[in-house]
NUVO-180555 format. One record per residue (C-alpha): residue in one letter; x, z, y; chain. Coordinates in pm, 1 decimal. Layout:
<recs>
resn=a, c1=X, c3=Z, c2=Y, chain=A
...
</recs>
This chain:
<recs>
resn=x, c1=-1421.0, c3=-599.2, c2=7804.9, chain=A
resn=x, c1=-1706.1, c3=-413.0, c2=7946.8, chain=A
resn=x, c1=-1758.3, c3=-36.1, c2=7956.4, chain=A
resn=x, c1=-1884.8, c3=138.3, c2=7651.6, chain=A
resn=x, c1=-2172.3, c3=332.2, c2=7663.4, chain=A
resn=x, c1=-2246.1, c3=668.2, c2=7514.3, chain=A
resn=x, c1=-2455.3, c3=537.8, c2=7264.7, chain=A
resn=x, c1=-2173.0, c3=291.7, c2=7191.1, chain=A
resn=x, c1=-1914.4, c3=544.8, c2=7167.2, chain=A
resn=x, c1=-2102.4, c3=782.0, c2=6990.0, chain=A
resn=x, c1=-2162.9, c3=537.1, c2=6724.9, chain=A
resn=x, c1=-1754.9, c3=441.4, c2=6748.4, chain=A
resn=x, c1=-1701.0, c3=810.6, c2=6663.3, chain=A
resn=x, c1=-1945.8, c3=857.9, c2=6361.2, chain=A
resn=x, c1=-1843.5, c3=536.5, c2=6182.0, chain=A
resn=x, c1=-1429.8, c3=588.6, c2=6248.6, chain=A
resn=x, c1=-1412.6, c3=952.2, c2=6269.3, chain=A
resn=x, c1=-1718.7, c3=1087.9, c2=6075.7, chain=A
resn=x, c1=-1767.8, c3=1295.0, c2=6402.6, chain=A
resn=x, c1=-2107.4, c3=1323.9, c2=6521.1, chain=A
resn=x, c1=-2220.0, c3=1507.4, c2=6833.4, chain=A
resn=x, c1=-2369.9, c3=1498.6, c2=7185.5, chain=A
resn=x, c1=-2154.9, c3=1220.8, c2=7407.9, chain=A
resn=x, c1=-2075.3, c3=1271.9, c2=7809.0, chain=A
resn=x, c1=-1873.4, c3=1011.1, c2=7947.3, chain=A
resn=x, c1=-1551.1, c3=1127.5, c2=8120.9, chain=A
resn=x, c1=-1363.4, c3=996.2, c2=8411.3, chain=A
resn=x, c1=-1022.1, c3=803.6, c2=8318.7, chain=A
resn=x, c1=-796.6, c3=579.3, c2=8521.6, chain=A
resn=x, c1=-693.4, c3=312.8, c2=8286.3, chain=A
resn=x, c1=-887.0, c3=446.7, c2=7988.8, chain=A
resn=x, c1=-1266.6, c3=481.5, c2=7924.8, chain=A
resn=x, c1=-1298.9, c3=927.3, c2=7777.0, chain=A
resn=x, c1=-1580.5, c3=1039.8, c2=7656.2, chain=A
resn=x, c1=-1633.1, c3=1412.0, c2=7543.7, chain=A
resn=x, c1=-1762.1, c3=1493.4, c2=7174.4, chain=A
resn=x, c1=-1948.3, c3=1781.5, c2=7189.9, chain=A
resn=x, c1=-2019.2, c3=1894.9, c2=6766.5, chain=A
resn=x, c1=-2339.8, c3=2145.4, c2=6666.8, chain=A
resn=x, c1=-2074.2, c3=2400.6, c2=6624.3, chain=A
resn=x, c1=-1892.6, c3=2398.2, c2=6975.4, chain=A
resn=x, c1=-1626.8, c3=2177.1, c2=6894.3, chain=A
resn=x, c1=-1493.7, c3=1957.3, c2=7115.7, chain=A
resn=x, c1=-1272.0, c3=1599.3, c2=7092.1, chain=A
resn=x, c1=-1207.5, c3=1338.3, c2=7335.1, chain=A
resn=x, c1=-1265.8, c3=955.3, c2=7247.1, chain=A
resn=x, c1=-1035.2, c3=741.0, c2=7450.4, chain=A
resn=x, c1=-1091.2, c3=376.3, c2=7429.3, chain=A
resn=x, c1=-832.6, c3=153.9, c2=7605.3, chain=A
resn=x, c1=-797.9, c3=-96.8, c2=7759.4, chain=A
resn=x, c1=-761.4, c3=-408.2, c2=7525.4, chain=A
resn=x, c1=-504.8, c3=-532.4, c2=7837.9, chain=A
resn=x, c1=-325.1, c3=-227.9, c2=7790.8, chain=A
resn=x, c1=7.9, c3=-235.6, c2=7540.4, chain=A
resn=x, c1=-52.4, c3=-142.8, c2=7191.7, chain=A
resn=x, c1=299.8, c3=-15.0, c2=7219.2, chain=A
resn=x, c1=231.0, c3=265.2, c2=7508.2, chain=A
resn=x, c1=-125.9, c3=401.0, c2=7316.1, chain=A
resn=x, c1=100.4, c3=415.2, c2=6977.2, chain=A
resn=x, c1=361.1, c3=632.4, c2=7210.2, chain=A
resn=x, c1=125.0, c3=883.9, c2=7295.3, chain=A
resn=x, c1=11.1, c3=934.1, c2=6952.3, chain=A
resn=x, c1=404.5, c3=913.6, c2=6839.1, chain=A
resn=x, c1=413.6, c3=1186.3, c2=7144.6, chain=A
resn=x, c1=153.5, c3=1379.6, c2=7079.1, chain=A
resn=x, c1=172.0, c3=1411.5, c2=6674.5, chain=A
resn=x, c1=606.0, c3=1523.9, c2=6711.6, chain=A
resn=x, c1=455.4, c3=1807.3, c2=6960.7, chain=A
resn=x, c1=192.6, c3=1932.6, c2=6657.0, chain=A
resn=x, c1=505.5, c3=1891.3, c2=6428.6, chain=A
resn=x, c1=761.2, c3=2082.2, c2=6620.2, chain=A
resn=x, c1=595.2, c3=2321.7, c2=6846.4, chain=A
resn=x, c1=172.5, c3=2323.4, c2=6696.1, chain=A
resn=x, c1=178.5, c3=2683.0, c2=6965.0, chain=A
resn=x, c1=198.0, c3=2451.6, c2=7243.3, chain=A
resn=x, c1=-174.4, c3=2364.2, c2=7352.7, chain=A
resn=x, c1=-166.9, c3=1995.0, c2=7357.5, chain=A
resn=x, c1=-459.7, c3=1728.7, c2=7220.6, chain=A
resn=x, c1=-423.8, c3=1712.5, c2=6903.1, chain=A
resn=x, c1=-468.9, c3=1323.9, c2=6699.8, chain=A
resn=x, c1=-739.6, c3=1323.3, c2=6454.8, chain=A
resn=x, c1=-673.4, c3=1092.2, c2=6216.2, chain=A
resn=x, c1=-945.5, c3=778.7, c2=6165.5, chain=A
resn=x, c1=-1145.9, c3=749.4, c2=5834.1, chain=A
resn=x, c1=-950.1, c3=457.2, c2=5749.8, chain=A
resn=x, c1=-657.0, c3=695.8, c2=5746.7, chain=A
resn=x, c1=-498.8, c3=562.4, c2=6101.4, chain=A
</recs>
């Protein structure tokens, strides 16, 4: 699969996420990160990966990452945001 661009994931983000904003493309080793930047300062990180890559290890970092909101939310950790589609 080639590389998105920032157009490309910028458009990714407003259809699945409803989050629109200005798009810088981050460095990643086995996944392409862009940063989300929203009118009012927000920030989020798209991470697109690799369609090689196991489904099972991207679900285990959400798993991961959602238990450590659940548990401990004080801990400063990304948080998941959840896709229109409700995934």
């Amino acid at each position: 699969m080639a590389p998105l661009s920032t157009t490309q994931a910028q458009t990714l983000t407003l259809q699945h996420f409803g989050i629109s904003g200005q798009v810088t493309e981050l460095g990643g080793e086995r996944t392409q990160n862009f940063l989300i930047r929203t009118v009012d300062g927000s920030g989020f990180t798209l991470k697109v990966s690799d369609p090689l890559e196991s489904l099972d290890g991207v679900e285990l970092e959400s798993a991961a990452l959602l238990h450590i909101e659940s548990v401990a939310p004080e801990i400063t950790a990304p948080r998941v945001v959840q896709a229109l589609d409700g995934e």
